[in-house]
C-alpha positions as CSV (number, residue, x, y, z in Angstrom):
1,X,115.3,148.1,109.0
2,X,117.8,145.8,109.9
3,X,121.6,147.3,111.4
4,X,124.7,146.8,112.5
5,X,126.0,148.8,115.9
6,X,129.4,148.7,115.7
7,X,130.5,150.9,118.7
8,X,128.5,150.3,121.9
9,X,129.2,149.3,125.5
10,X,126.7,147.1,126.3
11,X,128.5,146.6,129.6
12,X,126.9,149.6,130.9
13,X,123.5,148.9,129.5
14,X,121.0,146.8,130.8
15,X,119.4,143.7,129.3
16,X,116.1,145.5,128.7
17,X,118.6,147.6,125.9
18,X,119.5,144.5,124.2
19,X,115.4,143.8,123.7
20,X,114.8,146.8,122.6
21,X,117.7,146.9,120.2
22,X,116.5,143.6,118.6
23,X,113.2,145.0,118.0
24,X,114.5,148.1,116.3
25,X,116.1,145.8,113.9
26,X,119.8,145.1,115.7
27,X,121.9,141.9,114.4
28,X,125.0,142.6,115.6
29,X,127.2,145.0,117.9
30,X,130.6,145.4,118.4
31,X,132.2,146.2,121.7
32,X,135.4,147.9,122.0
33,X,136.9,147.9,125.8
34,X,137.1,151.4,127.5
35,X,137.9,153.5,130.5
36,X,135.0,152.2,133.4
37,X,134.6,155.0,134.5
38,X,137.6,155.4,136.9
39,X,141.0,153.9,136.8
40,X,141.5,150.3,137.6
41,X,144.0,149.2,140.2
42,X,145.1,146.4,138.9
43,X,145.9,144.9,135.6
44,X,144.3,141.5,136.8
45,X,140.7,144.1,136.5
46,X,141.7,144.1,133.0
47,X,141.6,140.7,132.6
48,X,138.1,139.7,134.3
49,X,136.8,142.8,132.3
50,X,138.2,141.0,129.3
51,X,136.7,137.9,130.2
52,X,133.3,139.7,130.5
53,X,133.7,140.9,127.0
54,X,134.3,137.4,125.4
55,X,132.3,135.5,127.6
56,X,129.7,137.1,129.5
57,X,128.6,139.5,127.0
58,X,128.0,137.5,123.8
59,X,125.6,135.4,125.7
60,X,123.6,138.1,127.0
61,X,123.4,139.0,123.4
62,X,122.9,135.7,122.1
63,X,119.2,135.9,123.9
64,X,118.0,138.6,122.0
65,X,119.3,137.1,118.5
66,X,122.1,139.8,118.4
67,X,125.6,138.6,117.6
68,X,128.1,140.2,119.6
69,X,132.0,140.9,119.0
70,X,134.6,142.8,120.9
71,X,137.4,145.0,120.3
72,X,140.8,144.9,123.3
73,X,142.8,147.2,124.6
74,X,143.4,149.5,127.4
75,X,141.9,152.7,126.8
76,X,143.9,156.2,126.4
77,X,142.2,158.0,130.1
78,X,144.3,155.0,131.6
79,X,147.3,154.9,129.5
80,X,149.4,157.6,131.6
81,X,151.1,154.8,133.6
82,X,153.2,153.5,131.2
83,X,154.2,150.6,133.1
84,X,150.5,149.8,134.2
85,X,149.5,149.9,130.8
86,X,152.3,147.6,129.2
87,X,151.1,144.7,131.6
88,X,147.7,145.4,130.5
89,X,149.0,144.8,126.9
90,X,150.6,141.8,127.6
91,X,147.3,139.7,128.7
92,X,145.5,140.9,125.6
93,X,147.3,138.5,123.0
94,X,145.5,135.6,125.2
95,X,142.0,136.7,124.0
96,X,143.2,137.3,120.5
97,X,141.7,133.8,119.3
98,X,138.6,134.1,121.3
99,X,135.6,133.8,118.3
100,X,134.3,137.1,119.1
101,X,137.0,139.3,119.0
102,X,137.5,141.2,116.0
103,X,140.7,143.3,116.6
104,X,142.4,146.3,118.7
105,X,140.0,148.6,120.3
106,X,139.3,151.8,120.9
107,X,143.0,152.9,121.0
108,X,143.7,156.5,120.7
109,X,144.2,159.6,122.6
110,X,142.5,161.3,125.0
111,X,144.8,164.6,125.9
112,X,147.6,163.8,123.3
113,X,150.1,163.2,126.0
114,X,153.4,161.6,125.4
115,X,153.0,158.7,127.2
116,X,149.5,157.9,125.8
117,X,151.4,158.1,122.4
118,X,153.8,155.9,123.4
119,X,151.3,153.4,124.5
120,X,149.4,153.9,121.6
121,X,152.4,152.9,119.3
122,X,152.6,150.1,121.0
123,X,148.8,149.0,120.7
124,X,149.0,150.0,117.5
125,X,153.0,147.6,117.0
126,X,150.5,144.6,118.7
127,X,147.3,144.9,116.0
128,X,150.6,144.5,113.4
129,X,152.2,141.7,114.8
130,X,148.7,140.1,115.1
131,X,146.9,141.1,112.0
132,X,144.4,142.9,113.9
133,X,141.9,145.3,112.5
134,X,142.1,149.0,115.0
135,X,139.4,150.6,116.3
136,X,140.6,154.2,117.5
137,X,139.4,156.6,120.0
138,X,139.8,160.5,118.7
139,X,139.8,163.5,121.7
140,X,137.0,165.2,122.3
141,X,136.1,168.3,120.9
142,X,139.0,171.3,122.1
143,X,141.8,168.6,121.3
144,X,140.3,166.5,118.1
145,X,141.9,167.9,114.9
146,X,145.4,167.6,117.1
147,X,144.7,164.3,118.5
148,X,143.5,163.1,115.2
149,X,146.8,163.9,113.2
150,X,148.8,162.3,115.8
151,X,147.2,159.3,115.6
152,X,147.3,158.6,112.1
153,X,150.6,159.8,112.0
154,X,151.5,157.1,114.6
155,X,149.5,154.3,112.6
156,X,151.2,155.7,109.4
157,X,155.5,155.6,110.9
158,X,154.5,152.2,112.1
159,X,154.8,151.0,108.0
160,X,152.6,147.3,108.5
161,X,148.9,149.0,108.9
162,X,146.8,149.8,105.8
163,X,144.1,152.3,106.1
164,X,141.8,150.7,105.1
165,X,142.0,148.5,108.1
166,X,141.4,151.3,110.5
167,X,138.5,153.1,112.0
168,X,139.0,156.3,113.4
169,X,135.8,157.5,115.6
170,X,133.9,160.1,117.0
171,X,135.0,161.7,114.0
172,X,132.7,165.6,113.2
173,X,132.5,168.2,111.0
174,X,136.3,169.4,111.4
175,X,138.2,165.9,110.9
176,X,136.3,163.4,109.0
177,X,137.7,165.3,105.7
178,X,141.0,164.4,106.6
179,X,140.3,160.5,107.8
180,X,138.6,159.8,104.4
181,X,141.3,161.7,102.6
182,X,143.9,159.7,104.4
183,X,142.3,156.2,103.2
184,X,140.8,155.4,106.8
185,X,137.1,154.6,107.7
186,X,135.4,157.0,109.5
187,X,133.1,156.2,112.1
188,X,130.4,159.4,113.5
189,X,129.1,158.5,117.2
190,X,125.6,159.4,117.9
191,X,125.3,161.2,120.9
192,X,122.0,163.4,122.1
193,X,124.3,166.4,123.4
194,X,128.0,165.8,121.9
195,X,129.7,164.7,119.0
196,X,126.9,163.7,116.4
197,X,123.3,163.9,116.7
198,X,121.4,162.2,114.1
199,X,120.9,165.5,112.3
200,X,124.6,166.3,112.5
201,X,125.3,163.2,110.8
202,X,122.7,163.1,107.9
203,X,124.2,167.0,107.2
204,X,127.8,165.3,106.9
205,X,127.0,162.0,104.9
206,X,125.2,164.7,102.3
207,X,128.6,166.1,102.2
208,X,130.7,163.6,102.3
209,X,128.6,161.0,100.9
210,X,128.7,157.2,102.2
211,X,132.5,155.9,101.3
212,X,133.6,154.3,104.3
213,X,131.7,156.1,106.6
214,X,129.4,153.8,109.1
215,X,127.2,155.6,112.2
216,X,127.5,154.1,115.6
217,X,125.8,154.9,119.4
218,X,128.5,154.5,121.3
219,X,126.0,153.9,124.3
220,X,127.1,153.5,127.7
221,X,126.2,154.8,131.2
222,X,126.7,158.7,130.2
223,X,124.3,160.3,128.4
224,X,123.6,158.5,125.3
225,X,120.8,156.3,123.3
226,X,121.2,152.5,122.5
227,X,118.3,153.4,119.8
228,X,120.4,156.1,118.2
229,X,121.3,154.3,115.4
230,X,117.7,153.2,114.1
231,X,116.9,157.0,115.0
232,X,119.3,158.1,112.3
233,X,118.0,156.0,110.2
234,X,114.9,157.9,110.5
235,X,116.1,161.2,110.1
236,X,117.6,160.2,106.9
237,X,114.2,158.8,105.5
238,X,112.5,161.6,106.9
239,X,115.3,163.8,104.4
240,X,114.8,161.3,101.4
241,X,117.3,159.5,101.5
242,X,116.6,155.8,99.5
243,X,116.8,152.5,101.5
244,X,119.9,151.5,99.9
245,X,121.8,154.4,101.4
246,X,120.4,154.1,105.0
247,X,120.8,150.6,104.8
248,X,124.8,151.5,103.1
249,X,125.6,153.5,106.1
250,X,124.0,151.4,108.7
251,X,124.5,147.8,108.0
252,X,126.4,147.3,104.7
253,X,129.4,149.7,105.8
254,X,130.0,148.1,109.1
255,X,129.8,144.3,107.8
256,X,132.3,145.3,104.5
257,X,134.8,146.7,107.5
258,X,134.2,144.0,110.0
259,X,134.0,141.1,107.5
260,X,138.1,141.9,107.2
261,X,137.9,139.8,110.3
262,X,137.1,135.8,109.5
263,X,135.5,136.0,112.7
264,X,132.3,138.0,111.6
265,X,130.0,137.0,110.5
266,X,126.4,138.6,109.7
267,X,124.7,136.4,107.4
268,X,121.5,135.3,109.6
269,X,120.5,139.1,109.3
270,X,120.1,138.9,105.4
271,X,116.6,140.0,105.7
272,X,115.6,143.5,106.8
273,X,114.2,143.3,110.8
């Protein structure tokens, strides 16, 4: 069955992932930039890593018939330095009208400090002024419901985002009431030991149901699956669940969302893989 993964670092994963993505049924990823794992020195790393993103990356894609967006930013882990960050911001509006990027991504919070507020009001001021679509980062588990507040507060006292424009992520049992409730898309990362598993996430879209809800791997070079998507997809036929609402979650979600960008485009996958 054909799908969309529209959260996943495929810097961190090797080509082999890409092959075996496309034979589980992959057309098209999204790549929001992130913390590499430690702290960059400069923000001159930031802009070779966003030259990766928007030129490296889609054509590693491109062999394996995937189509391949990205999402820029700099993340929250790296976002203490105020000043650091600002010049990071200021290279990013030079990407804005490269054909695969989709919008502003993954802002967010990672432990609800002040200055990673501040610089994500800021990321948050830049996806206005540019009519960008957001892609945001929530806290991990013992700061999420906080974190989570605070950001959609901050998208909220900005007064030029709608809602329905956003995705929050890595959203779980305790928050993705109060994303959906709030008019934003939800997005539940598939992880084997943290945040969703594919079981965790078939429990919550029987509760929740499938409005503006969309699954995602969020692979990269922790532990996680590039396959986790197609696995959940499983899981939910394995439970009952009808084509059309694996298919809603996994494929038609995602493109509804991302087609808000003119940039995306997903209509050589009109067939299921």
């Amino acid at each position: 069955m054909r799908y969309i993964d529209p959260h996943i670092h495929m810097i961190s994963r090797t080509t082999d992932d890409y092959a075996r993505m496309a034979n589980a049924g992959c057309v098209a990823i999204t790549e929001p930039a992130f913390w590499a794992g430690f702290d960059r020195s400069s923000p001159r790393g930031f802009y070779d890593y966003f030259r990766h993103l928007t030129e490296q990356e889609p054509a590693r894609a491109a062999a394996y018939g995937i189509k391949h967006y990205a999402w820029l930013c700099i993340n929250p882990k790296e976002a203490e330095d105020v000043g650091f960050a600002r010049e990071v911001i200021a290279l990013i509006p030079e990407f804005l009208d490269r054909p695969n990027v989709v919008g502003i991504g993954e802002i967010g919070l990672n432990k609800n400090s002040r200055n990673e507020l501040q610089i994500l009001e800021e990321q948050i001021a830049l996806a206005a002024e540019y009519d960008q679509l957001i892609l945001v980062h929530t806290p991990h588990l013992e700061d999420k419901l906080k974190g989570t507040k605070l950001i959609m507060q901050a998208i909220k006292a900005n007064g030029r985002i709608d809602p329905g424009r956003v995705l929050i992520d890595h959203v779980e049992e305790h928050t993705v009431g109060i994303v959906l409730d709030e008019g934003f898309w939800a997005g539940m990362t598939l992880y084997p030991e943290t945040k969703c598993t594919p079981q965790r996430a078939a429990d919550i879209i029987e509760m929740y149901g499938t409005e503006r809800i969309w699954i995602n791997s969020a692979g990269d070079w922790g532990p996680s699956d590039p396959l986790a998507v197609p696995k959940a997809q499983r899981e939910m036929a394995r439970r009952g669940h009808s084509p059309q609402t694996i298919s809603r979650i996994s494929f038609d979600n995602p493109r509804a969302f991302l087609s808000a960008c003119s940039k995306f485009d997903c209509s050589d996958g009109a067939a299921d893989a």
